[in-house]
Backbone as JSON, one array per atom type, in Angstrom:
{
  "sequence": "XXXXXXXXXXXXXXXXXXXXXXXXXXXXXXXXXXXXXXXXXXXXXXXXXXXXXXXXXXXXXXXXXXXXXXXXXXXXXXXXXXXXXXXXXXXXXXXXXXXXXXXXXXXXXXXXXXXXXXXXXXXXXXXXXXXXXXXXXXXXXXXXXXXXXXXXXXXXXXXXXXXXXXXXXXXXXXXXXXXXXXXXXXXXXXXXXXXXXXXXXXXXXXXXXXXXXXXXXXXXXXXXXXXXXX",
  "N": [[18.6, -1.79, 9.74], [15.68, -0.93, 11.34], [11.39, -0.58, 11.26], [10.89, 1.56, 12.18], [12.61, 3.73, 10.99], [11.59, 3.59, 8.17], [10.36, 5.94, 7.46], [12.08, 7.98, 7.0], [14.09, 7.08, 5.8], [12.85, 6.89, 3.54], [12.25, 9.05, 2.56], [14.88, 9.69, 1.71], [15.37, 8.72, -0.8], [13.63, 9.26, -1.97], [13.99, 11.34, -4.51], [14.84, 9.19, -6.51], [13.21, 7.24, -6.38], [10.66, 7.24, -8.25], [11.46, 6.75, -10.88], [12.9, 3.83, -10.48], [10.56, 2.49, -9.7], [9.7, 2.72, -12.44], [11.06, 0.93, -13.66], [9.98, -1.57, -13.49], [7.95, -3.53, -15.13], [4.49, -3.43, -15.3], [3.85, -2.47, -12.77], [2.4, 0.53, -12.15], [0.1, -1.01, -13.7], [-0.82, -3.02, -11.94], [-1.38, -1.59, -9.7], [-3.69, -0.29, -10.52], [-5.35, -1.99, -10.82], [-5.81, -3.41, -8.46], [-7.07, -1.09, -7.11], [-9.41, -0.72, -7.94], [-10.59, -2.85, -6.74], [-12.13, -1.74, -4.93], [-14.49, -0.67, -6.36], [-15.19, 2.33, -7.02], [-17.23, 5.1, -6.72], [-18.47, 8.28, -8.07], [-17.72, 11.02, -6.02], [-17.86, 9.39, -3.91], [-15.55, 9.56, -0.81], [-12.35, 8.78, -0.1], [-9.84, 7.23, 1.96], [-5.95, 7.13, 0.9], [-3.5, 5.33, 2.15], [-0.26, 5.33, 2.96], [0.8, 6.67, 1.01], [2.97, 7.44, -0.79], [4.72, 8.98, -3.44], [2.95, 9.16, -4.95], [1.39, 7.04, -6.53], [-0.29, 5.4, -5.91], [-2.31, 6.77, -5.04], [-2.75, 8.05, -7.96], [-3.64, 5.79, -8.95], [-6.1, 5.24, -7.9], [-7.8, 7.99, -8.92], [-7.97, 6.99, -11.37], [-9.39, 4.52, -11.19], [-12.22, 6.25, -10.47], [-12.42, 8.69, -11.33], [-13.87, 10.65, -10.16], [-13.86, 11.06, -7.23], [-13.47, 12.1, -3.79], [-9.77, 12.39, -2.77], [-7.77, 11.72, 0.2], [-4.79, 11.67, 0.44], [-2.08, 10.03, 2.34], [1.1, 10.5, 4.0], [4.01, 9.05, 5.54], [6.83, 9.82, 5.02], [7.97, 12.84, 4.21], [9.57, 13.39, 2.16], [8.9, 11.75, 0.17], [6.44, 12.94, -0.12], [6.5, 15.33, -0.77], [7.69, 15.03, -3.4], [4.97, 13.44, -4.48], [2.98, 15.66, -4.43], [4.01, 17.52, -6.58], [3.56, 16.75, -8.87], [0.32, 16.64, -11.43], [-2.69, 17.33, -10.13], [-6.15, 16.09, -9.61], [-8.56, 18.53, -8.53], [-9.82, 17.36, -6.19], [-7.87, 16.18, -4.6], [-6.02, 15.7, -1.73], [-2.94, 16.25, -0.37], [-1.58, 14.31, 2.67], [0.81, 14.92, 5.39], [1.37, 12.34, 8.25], [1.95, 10.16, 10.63], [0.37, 6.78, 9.06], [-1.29, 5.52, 11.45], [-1.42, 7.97, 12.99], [-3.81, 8.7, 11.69], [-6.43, 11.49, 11.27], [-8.8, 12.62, 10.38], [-11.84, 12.04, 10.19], [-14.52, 10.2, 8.44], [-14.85, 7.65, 6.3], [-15.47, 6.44, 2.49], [-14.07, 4.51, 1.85], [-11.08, 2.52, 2.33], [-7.85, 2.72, 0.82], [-4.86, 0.67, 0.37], [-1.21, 0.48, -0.32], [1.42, -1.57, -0.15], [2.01, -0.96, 2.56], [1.41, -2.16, 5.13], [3.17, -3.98, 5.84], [5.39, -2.86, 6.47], [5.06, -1.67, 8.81], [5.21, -1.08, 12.67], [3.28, -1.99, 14.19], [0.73, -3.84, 12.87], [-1.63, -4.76, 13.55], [-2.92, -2.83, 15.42], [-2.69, -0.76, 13.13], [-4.69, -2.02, 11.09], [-6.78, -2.19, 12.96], [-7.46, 0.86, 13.97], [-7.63, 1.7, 10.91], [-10.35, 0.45, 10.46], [-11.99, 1.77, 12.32], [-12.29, 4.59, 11.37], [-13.71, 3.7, 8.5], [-16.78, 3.68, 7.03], [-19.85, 2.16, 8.17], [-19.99, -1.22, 6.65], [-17.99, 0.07, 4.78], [-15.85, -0.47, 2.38], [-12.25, -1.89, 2.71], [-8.78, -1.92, 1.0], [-5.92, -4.05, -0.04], [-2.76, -3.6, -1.01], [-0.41, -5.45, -1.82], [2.78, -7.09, -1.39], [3.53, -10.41, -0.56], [4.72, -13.63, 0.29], [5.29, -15.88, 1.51], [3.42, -18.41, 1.58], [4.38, -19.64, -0.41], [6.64, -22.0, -1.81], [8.12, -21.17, -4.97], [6.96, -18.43, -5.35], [8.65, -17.34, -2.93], [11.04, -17.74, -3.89], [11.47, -16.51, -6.36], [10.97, -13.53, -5.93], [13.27, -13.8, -4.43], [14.76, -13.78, -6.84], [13.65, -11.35, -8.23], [15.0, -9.26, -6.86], [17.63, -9.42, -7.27], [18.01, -7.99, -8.67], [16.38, -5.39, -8.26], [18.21, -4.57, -5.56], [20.46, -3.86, -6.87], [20.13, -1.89, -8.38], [18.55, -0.06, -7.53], [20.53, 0.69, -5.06], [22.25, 1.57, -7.14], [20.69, 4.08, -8.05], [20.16, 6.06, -5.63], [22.64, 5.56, -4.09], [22.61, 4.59, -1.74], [21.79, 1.47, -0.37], [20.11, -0.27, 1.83], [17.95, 0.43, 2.17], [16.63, -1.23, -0.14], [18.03, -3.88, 0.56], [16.27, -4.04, 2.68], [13.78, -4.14, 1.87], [13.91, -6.08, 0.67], [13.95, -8.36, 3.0], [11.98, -7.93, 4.58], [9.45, -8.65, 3.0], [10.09, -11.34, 3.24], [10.27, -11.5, 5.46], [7.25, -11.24, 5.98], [3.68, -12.18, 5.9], [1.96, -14.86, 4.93], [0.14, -15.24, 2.38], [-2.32, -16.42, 3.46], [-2.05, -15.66, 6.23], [-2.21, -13.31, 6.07], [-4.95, -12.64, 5.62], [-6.3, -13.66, 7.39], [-4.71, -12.36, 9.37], [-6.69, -10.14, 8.82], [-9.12, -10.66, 9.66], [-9.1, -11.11, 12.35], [-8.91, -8.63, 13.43], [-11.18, -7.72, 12.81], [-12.44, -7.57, 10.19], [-14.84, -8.4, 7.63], [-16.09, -10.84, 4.94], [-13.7, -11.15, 3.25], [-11.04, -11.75, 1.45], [-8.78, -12.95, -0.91], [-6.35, -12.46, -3.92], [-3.92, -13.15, -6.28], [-1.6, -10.8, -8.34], [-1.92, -10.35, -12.07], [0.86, -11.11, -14.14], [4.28, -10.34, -14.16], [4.86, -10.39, -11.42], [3.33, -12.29, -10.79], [2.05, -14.33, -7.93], [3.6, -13.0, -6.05], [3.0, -10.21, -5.14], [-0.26, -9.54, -3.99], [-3.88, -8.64, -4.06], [-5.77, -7.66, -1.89], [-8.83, -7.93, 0.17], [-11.37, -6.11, 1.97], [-14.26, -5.6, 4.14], [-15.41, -3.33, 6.44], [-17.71, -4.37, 9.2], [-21.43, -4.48, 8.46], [-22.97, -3.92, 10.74], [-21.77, -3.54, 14.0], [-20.41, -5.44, 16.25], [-21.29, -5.84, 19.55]],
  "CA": [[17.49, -0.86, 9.54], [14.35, -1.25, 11.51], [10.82, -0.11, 10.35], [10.92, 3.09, 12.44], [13.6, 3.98, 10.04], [11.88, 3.62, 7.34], [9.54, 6.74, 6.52], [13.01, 9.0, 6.86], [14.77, 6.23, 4.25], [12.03, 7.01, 1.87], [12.17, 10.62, 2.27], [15.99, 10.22, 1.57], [15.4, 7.9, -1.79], [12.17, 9.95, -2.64], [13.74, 11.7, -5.85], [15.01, 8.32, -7.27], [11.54, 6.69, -6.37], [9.8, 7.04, -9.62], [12.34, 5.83, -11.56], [13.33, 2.85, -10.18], [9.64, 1.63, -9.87], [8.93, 2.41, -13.65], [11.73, -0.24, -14.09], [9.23, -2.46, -12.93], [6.72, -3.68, -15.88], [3.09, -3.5, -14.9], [4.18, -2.33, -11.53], [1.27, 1.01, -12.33], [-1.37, -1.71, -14.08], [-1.31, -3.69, -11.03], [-2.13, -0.74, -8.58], [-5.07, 0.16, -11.18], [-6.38, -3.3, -10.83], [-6.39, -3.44, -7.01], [-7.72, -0.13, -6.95], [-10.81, -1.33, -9.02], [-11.54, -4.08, -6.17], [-12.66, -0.59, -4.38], [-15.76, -0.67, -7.06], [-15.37, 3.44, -6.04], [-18.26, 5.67, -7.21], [-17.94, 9.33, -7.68], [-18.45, 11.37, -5.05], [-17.25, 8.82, -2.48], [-14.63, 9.94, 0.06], [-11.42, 7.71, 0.04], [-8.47, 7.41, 2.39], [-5.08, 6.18, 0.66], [-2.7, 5.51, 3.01], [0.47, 4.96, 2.03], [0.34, 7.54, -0.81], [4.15, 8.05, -1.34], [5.13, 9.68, -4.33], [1.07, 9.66, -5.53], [1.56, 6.07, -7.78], [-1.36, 4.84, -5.61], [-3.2, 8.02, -5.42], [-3.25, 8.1, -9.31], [-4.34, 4.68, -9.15], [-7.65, 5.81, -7.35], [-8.47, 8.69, -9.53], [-8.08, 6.27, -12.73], [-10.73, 4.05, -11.16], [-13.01, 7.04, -10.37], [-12.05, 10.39, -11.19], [-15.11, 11.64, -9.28], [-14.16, 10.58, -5.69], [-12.56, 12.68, -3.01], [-9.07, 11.61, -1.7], [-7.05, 12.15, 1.15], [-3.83, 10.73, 0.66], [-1.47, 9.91, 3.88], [2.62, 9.41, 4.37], [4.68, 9.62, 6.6], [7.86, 10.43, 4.88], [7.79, 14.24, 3.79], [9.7, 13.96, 0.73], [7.74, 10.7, -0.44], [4.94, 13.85, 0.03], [7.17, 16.62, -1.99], [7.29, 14.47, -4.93], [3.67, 13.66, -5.49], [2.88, 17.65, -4.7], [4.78, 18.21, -7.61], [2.56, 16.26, -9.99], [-0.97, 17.15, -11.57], [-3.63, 16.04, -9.38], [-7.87, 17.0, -10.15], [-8.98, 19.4, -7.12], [-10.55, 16.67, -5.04], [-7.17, 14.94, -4.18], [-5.6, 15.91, -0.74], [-1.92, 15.29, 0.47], [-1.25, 14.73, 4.49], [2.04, 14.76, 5.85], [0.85, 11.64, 9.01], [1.81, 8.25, 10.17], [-0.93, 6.28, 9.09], [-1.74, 5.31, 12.69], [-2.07, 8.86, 13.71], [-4.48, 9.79, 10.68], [-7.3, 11.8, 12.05], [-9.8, 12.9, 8.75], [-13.27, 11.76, 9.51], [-14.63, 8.89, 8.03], [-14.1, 7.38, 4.95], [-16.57, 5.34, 2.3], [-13.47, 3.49, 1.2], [-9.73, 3.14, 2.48], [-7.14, 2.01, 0.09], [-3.32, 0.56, 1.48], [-0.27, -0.28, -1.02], [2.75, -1.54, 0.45], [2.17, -0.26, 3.49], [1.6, -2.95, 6.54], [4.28, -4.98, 5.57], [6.42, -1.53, 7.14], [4.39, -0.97, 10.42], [5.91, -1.86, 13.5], [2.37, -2.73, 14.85], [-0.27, -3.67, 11.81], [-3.04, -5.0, 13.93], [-3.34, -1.27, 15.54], [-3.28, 0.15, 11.78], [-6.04, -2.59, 10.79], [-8.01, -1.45, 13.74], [-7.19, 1.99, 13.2], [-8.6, 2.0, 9.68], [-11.25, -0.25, 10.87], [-12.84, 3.15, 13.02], [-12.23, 5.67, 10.14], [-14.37, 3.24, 7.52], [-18.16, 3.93, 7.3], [-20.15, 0.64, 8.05], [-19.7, -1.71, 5.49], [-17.09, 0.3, 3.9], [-14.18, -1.48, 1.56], [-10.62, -1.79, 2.98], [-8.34, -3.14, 0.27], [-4.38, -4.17, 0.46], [-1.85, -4.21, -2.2], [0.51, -6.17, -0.75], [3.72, -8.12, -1.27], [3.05, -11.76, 0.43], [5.46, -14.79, -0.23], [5.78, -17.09, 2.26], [2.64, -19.28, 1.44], [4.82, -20.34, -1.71], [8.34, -21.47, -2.16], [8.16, -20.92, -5.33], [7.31, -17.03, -5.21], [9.71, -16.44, -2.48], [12.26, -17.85, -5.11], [10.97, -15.55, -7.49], [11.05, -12.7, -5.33], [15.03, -13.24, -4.1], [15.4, -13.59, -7.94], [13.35, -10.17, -8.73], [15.73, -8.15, -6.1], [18.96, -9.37, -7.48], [17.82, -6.48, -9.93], [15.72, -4.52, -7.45], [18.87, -4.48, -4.88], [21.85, -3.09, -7.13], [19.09, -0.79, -9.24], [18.3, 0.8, -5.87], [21.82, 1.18, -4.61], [23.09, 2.75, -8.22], [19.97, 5.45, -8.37], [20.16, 6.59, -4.35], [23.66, 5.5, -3.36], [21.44, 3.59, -0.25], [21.78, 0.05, -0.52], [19.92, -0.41, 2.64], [16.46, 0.48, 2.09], [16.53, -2.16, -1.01], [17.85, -5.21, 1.4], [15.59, -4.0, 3.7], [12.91, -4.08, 0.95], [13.68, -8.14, 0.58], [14.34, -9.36, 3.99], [10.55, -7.57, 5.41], [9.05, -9.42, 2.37], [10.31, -12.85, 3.51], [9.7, -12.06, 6.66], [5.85, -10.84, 6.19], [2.69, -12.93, 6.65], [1.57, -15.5, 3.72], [-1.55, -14.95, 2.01], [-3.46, -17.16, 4.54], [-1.79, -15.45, 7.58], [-2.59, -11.96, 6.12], [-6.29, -12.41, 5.55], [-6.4, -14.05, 9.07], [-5.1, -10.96, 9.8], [-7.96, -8.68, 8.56], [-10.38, -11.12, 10.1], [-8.88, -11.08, 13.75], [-8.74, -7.47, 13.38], [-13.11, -6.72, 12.31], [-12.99, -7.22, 9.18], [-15.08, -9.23, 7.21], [-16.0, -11.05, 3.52], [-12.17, -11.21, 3.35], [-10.64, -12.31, -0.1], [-7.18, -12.36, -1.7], [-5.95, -13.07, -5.4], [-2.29, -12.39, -6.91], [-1.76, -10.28, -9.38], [-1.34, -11.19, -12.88], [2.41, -10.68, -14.63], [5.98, -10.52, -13.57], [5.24, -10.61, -9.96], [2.89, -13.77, -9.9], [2.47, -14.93, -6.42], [4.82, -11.88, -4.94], [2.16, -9.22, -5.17], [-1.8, -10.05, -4.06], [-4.8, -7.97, -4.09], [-6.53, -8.27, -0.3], [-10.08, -7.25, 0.16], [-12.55, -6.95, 2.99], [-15.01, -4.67, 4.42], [-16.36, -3.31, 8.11], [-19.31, -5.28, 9.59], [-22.7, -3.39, 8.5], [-22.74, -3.31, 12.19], [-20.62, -3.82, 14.67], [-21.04, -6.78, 17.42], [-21.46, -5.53, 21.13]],
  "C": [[16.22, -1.46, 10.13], [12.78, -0.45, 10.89], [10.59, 1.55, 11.43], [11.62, 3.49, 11.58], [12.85, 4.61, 8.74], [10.98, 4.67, 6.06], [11.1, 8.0, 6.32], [13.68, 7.7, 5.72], [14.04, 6.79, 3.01], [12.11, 8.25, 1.41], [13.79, 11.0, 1.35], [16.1, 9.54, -0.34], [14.26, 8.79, -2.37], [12.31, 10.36, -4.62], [14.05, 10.3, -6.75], [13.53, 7.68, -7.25], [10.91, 6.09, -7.76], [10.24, 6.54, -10.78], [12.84, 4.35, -11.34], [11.72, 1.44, -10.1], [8.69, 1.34, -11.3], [9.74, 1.44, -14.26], [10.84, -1.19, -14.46], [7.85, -2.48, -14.15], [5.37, -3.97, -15.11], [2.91, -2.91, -13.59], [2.53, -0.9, -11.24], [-0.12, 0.14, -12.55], [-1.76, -2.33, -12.88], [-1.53, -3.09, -9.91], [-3.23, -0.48, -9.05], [-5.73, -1.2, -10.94], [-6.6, -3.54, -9.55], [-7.23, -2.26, -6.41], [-8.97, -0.1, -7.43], [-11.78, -2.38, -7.72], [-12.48, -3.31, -5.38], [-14.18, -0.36, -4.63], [-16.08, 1.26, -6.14], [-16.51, 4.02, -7.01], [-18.19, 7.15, -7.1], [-18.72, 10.15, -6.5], [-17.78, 10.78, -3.17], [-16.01, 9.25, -1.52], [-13.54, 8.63, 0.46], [-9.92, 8.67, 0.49], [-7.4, 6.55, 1.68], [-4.01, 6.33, 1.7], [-0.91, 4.8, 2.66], [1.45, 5.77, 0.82], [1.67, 7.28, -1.67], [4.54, 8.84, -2.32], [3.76, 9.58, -5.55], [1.18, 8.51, -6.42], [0.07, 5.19, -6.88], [-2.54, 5.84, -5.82], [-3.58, 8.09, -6.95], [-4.42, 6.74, -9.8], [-6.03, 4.66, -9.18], [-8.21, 6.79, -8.69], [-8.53, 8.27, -11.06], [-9.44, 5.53, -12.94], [-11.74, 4.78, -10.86], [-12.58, 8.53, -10.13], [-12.8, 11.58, -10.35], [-14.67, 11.58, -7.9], [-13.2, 11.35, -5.05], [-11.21, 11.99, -2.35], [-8.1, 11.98, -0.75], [-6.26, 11.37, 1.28], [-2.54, 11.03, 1.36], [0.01, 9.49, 3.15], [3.02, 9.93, 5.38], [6.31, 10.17, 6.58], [7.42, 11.86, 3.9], [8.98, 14.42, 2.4], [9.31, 13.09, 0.01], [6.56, 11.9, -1.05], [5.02, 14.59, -1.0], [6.87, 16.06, -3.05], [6.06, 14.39, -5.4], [3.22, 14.95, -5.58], [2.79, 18.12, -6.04], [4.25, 17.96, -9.36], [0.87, 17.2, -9.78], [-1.73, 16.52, -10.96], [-5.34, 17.35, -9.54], [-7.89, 17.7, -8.47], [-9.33, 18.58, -5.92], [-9.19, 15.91, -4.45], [-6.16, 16.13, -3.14], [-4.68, 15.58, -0.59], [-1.76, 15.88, 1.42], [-0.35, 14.47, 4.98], [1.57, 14.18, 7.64], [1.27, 10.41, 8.94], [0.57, 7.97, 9.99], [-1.91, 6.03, 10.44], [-2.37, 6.32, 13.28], [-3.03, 9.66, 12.87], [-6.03, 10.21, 11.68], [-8.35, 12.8, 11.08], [-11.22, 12.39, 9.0], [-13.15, 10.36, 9.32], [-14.46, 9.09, 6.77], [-15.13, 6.47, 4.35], [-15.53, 4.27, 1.81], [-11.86, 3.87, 1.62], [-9.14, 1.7, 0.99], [-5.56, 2.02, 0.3], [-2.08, -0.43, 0.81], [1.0, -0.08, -0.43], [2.94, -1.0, 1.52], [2.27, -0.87, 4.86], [2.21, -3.69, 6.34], [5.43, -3.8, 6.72], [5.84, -1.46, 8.58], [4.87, -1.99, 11.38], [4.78, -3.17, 14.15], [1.22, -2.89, 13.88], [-1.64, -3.9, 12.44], [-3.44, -3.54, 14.6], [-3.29, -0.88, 14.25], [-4.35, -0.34, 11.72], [-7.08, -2.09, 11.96], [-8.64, -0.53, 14.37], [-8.42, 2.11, 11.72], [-9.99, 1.42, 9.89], [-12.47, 1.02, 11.41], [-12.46, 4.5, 12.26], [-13.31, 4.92, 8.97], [-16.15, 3.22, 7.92], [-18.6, 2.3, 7.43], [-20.76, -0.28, 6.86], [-19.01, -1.32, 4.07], [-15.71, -0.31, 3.32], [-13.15, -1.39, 2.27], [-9.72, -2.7, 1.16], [-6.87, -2.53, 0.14], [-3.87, -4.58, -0.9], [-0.83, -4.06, -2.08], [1.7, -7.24, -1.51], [3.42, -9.28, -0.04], [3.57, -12.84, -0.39], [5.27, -15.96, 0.08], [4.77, -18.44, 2.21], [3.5, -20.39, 0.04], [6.1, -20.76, -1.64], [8.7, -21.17, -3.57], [8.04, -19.32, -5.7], [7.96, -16.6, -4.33], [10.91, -16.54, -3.05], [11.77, -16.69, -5.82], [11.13, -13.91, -6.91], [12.39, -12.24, -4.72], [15.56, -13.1, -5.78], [15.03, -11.99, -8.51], [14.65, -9.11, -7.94], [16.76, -8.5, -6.16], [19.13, -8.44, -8.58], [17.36, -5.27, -9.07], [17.48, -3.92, -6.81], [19.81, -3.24, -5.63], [20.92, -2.08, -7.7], [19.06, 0.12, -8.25], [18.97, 1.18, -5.15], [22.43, 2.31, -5.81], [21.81, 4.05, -8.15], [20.07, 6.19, -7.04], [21.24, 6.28, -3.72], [23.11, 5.29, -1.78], [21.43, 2.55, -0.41], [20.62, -0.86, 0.78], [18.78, -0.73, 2.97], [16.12, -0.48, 0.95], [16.82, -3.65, -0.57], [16.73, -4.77, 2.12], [14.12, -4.57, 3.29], [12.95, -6.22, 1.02], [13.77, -8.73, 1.63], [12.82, -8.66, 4.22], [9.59, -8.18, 4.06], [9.2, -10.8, 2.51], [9.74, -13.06, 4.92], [7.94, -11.73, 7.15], [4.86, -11.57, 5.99], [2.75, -13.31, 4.76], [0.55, -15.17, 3.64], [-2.17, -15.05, 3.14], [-3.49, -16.41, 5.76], [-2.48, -13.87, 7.36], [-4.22, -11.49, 6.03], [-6.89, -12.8, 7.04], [-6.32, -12.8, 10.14], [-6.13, -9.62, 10.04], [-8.92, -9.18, 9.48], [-10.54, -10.52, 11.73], [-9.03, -9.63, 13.76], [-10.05, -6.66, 13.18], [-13.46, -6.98, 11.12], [-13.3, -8.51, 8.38], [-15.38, -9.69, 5.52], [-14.37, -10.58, 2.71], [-11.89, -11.87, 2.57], [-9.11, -11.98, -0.51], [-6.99, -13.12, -2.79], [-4.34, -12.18, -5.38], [-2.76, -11.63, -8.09], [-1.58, -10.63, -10.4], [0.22, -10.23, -13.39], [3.57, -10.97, -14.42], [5.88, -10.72, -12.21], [4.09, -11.27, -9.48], [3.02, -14.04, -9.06], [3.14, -13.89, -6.06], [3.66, -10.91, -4.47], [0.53, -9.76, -5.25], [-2.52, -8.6, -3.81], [-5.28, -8.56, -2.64], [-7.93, -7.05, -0.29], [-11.23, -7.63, 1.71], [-13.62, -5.74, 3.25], [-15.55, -4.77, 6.28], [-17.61, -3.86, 8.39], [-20.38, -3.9, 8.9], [-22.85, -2.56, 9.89], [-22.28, -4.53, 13.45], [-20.88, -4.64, 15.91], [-20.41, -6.14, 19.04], [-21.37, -6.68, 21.93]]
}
């Protein structure tokens, strides 16, 4: 399975989705807490990209129920499912790869689990980079191992539950290895904030989350220059 693959995988796993990630203790608290690094205000206009089945999207309208959002996938039954939930008037879903989103600007994007999947992330980062108003937030909530050997232990030990869980609810086994080998093989903390930098973006920060997925799961934060160097 490569990551072209893998917005039609999700579409095909979509109805198990929500189940399989409420397995997962804190797996909601720790999108509400990266969604917070946002500091959103109502009113503000936020892209989530990412959205899938709206568990980030909710995230947003927890930390500011006031703020407009326009939330992006690219698999169309990832899309169906959140649809299907209650969402306040201001919240948008766009059937779009992230790459080709085309909405305006934005006072704040927000991006879970999502450039770990992209074939090419430095075009997303500099992509979202020219959608964000100047000195508007970016922030990543991200699986990132490889700085540790201890959380990439921790992480082949979480998906010897993840793996078969994810094969018995979608009879797909595929998209759940796929799920642990693009986590081993995706940038360490250090490499991923390096990333944002090389990419525009600056005052660049990352913390883990707290809980069960210590070290596996970080918070990444940065923002667009005030203005932009010619």
């Amino acid at each position: 399975m490569n990551k072209l693959e893998v917005p039609g995988k999700f579409t095909r796993a979509a109805r198990g989705y929500d189940f399989l990630v409420g397995l997962n203790p804190g797996y909601h608290q720790a999108l509400r807490r990266s969604a917070r690094a946002l500091r959103l205000r109502p009113g503000m206009r936020v892209l989530d990209l990412g959205c899938g089945t709206g568990a980030s999207t909710a995230a947003l309208v927890a930390a500011s129920p006031g703020v407009e959002i326009v939330a992006v996938d690219a698999s169309e039954g990832m899309l169906a499912r959140a649809r299907e939930k209650r969402w306040p008037d201001r919240v948008r879903f766009v059937h779009s790869r992230a790459e080709d989103v085309d909405e305006g600007q934005f006072d704040a994007v927000f991006a879970a689990y999502l450039v770990r999947n992209l074939p090419e992330p430095d075009g997303l980062l500099r992509r979202v980079r020219s959608l964000l108003k100047p000195g508007a937030p970016l922030v990543l909530h991200e699986y990132s191992v490889r700085d540790s050997m201890v959380s990439t232990a921790l992480w082949t030990v979480l998906c010897g539950f993840i793996v078969p869980a994810g094969w018995l609810v979608t009879g797909d086994r595929s998209l759940y290895t796929y799920l642990w080998r693009s986590v081993m093989d995706f940038d360490g903390a250090t490499a991923l904030r390096d990333r944002l930098r090389r990419n525009g973006f600056v005052g660049v920060r990352s913390a883990p989350v707290p809980g069960l997925q210590l070290g596996v799961v970080h918070t990444f934060a940065g923002h667009k220059p005030e203005q932009e160097q010619r």
